[in-house]
C-alpha positions in Angstrom: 0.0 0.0 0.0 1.0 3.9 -1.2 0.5 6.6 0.6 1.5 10.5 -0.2 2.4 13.2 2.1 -0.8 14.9 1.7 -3.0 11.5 2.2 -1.3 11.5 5.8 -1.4 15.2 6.9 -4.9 14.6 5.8 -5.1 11.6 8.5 -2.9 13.8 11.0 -4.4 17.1 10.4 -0.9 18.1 9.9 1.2 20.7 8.0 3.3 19.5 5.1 7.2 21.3 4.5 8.2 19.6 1.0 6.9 17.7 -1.5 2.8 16.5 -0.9 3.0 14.2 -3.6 6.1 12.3 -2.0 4.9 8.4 -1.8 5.7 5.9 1.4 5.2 2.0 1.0 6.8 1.0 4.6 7.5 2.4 7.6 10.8 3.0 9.2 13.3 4.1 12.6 14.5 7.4 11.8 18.3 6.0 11.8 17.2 3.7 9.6 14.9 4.9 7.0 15.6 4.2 3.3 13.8 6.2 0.1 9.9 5.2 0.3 9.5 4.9 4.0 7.9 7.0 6.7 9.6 7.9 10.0 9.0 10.0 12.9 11.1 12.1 15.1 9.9 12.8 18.9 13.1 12.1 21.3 15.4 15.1 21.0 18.3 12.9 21.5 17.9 11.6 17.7 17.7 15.1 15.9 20.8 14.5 14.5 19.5 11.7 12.2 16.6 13.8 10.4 19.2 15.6 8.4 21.0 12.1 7.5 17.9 9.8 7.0 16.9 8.9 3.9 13.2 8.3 4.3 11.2 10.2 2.5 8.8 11.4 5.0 9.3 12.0 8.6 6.5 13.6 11.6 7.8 16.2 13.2 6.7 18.1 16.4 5.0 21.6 15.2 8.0 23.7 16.9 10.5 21.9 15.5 13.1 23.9 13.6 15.3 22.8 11.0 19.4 24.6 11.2 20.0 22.6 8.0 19.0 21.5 5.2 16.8 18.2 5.1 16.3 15.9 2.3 12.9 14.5 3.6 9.8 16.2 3.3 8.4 17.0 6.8 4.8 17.0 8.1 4.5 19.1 11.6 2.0 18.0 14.0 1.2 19.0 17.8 2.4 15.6 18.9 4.7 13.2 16.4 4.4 10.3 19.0 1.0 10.2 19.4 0.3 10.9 16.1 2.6 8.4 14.5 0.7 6.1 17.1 -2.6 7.1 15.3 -0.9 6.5 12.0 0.1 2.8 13.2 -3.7 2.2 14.2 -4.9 3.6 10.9 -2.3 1.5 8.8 -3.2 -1.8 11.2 -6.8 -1.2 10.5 -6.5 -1.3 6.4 -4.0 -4.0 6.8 -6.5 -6.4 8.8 -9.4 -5.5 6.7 -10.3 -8.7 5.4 -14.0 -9.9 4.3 -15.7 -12.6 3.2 -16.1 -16.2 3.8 -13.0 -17.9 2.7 -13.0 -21.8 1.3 -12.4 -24.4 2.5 -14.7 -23.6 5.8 -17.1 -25.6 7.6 -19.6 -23.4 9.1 -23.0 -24.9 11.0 -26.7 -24.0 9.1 -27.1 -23.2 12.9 -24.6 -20.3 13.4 -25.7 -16.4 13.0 -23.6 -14.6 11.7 -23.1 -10.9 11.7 -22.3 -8.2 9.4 -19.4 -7.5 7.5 -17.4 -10.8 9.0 -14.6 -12.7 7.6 -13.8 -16.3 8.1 -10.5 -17.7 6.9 -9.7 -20.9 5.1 -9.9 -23.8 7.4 -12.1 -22.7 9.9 -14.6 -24.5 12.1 -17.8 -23.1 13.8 -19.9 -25.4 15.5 -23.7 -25.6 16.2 -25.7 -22.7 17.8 -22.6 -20.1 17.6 -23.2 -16.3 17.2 -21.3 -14.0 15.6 -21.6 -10.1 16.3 -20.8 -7.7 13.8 -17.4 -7.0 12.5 -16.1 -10.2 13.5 -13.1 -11.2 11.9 -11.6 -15.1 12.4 -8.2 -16.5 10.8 -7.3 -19.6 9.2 -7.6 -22.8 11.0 -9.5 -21.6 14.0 -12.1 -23.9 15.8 -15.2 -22.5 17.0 -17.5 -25.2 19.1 -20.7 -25.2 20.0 -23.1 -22.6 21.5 -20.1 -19.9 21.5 -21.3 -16.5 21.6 -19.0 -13.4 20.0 -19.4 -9.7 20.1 -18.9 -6.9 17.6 -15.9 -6.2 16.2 -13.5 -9.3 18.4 -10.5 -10.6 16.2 -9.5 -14.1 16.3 -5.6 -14.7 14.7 -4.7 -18.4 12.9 -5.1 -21.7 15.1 -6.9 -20.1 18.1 -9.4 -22.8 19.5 -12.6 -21.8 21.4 -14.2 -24.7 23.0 -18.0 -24.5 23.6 -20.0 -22.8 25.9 -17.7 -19.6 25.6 -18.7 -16.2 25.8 -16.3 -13.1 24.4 -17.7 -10.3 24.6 -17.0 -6.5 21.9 -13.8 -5.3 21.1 -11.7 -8.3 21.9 -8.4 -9.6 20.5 -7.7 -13.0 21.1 -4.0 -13.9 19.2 -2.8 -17.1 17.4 -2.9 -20.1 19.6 -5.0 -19.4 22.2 -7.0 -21.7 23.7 -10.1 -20.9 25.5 -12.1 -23.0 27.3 -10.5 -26.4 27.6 -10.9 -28.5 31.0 -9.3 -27.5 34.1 -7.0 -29.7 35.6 -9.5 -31.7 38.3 -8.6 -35.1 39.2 -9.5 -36.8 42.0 -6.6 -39.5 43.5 -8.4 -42.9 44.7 -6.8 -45.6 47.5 -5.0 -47.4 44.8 -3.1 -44.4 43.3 -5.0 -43.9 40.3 -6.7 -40.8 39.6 -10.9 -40.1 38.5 -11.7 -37.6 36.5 -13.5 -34.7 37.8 -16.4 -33.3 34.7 -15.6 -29.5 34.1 -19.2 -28.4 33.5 -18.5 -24.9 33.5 -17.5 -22.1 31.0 -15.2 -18.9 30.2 -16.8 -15.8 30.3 -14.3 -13.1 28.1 -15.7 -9.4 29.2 -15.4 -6.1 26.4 -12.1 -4.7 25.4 -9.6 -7.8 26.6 -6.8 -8.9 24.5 -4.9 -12.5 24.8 -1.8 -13.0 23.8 -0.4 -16.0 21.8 -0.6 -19.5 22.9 -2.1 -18.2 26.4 -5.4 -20.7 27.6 -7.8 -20.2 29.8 -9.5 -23.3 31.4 -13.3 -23.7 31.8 -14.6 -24.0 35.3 -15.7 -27.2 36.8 -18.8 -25.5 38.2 -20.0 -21.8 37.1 -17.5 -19.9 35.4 -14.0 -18.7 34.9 -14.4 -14.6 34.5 -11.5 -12.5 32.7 -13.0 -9.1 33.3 -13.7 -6.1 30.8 -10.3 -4.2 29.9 -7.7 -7.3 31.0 -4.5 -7.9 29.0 -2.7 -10.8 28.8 0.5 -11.4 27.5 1.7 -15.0 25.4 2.0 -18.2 27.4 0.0 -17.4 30.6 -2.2 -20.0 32.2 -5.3 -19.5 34.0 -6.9 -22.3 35.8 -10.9 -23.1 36.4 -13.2 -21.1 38.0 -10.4 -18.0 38.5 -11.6 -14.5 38.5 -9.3 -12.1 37.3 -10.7 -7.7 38.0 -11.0 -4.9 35.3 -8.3 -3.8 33.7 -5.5 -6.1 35.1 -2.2 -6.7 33.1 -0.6 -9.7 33.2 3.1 -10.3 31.6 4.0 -13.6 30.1 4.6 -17.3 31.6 2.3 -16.2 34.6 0.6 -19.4 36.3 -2.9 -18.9 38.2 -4.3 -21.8 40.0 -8.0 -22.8 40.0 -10.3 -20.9 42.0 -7.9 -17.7 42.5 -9.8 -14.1 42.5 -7.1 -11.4 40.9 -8.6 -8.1 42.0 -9.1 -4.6 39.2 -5.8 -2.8 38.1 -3.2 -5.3 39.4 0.3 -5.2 37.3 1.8 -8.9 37.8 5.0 -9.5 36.0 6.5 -12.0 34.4 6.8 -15.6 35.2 4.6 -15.0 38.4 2.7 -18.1 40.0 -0.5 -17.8 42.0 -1.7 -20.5 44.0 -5.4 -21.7 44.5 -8.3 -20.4 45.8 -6.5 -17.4 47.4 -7.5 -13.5 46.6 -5.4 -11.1 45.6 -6.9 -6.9 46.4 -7.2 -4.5 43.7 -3.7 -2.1 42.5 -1.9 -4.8 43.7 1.5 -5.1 42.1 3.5 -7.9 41.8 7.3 -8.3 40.7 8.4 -11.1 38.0 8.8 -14.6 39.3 7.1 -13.9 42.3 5.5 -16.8 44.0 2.4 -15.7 45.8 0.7 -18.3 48.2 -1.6 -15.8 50.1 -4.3 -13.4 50.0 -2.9 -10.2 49.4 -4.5 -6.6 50.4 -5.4 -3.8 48.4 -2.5 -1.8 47.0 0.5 -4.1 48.1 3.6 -4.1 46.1 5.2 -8.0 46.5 7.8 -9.5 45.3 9.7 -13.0 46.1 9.5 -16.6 46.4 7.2 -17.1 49.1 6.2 -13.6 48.6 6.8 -10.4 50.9 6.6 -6.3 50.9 8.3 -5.3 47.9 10.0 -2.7 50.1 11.2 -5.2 52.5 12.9 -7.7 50.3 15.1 -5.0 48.3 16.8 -4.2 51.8 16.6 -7.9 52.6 18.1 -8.6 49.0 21.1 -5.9 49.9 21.7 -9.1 53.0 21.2 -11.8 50.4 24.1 -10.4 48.3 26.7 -10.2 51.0 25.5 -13.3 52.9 29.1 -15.5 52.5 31.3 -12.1 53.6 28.5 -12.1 57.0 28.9 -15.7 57.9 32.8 -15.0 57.2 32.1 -12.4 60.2 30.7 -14.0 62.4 33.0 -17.1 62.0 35.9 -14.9 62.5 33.9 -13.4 65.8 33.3 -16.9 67.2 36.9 -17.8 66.7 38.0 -14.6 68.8 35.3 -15.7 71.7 35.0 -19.3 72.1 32.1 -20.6 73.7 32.3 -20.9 77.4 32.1 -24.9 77.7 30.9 -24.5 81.3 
């Protein structure tokens, strides 16, 4: 896709310094850019590379002044972050915009299905499934029965929904995501073996979430398993049956929640964090990466290590942990200097 300067000032409600007619065909980093790509410049500490890049059209603050001469043609803006951000969304959007039913599909006479949908290749959607409007679902995604999707939710290649779920508008769900598959309840017997316990439940999937790749979701054994409106989740997480997690949570990849858990609204948990069962963690809660949390946790704690305690505590703790071997050194030499009194 081609786009001239004018198009995006037109888009940016900019001001143009060049040529308007100048065409783009990728994008670029402003050290980087090459003829036919589009760069922006918003840190001051790269100025120096808008009067050596070679892309042929770069965003630029409104009060930025040139004190040589520049090669690419320039469109001003109040803000070249944000609206190179907007330009992003805009170039995402046309990029995405796919229609249609593609073939091979196998699609039930029972599903309704919206407006203005697309289904790629490969696809399977089971009995009873709704479709909102704007839906758009990749290549070799499975869809079972009695699933129900909102308006405008994108599915990427090889997701798998299993029945019974419910995702609601404006959701993203990424390639190999699994939704809905049974939690992990077994029941051990006297002779070792282990029973199967029936996961009966679903996954609810609230407005405006987004799931990163190869990140799965169990379905409760009883009720459901709630991901509320506004949640993000990054690739590889795992959340167990019947967990809860509150608005607008963010949670950072490899994360493990055990079943039953209740995460509370606008909690940042990093990286490789696990939760343990049916324990509640408060709202604004923030937890560090690979933190192991085996306890309910208040409103607006900051935690970090394995058990888990006050964030504040364990970085002077942590200053101990680092000089451990030159205190038990110490206190050897001490010992040496006053023996124990054998009487």
């Amino acid at each position: 896709m081609k786009f001239t300067a004018q198009q995006i000032a037109d888009i940016l409600d900019g001001d143009i310094v060049g040529n308007p007619d100048v065409e783009v065909n990728k994008l670029s980093k402003i050290e980087e850019g090459k003829e036919g790509s589009l760069t922006f410049l918003s840190n001051p500490k790269y100025t120096s590379h808008i009067y050596e890049t070679q892309a042929s059209i770069c965003i630029v603050n409104k009060n930025f002044e040139k004190s040589q001469d520049i090669s690419t043609t320039l469109i001003k803006v109040e803000d070249s972050y944000e609206a190179f951000s907007k330009l992003l969304e805009v170039y995402n959007q046309i990029k995405l915009d796919k229609k249609g039913i593609e073939t091979p599909s196998s699609i039930s006479e029972t599903a309704k299905l919206g407006e203005n949908i697309y289904i790629g290749a490969f696809t399977y959607i089971g009995e009873d499934v709704v479709l909102g409007d704007n839906v758009k679902i990749y290549p070799n995604v499975y869809i079972g029965d009695n699933v129900t999707i909102g308006n405008d939710v994108t599915i990427f290649a090889g997701s798998k929904i299993y029945s019974e779920t419910q995702i609601g508008n404006h959701c993203t769900l990424h390639s190999g995501v699994i939704i809905g598959a049974d939690g992990f309840g077994f029941m051990p017997s006297e002779n070792g073996e282990y029973s199967k316990i029936p996961q009966i439940g679903n996954v609810i999937i609230e407005d405006f979430v987004d799931i990163g790749a190869a990140t799965t979701i169990d379905r409760a054994t009883l009720g459901s398993t709630i991901i509320r409106k506004g949640v993000k989740l990054d690739n590889q997480i795992q959340i167990a049956h019947n967990v809860e997690i509150g608005e607008h949570t963010a949670i950072a990849a490899q994360t493990g929640i055990a079943g039953s858990s209740k995460i509370g609204k606008n909690c940042l948990i990093g990286g490789q964090v696990g939760i343990a069962g049916h324990i509640k963690i408060g709202d604004r809660v923030k937890i560090q990466a690979q933190t192991g949390v085996g306890r309910n946790i208040k409103d607006d704690e900051a935690i970090q290590g394995s058990p888990a305690f006050g964030y504040s505590d364990f970085n002077k703790s942590y200053v101990h942990f680092r000089n451990f071997q030159k205190i038990v050194s110490r206190i050897d030499h001490i010992e040496k200097q006053f023996p124990k009194n054998e009487n």
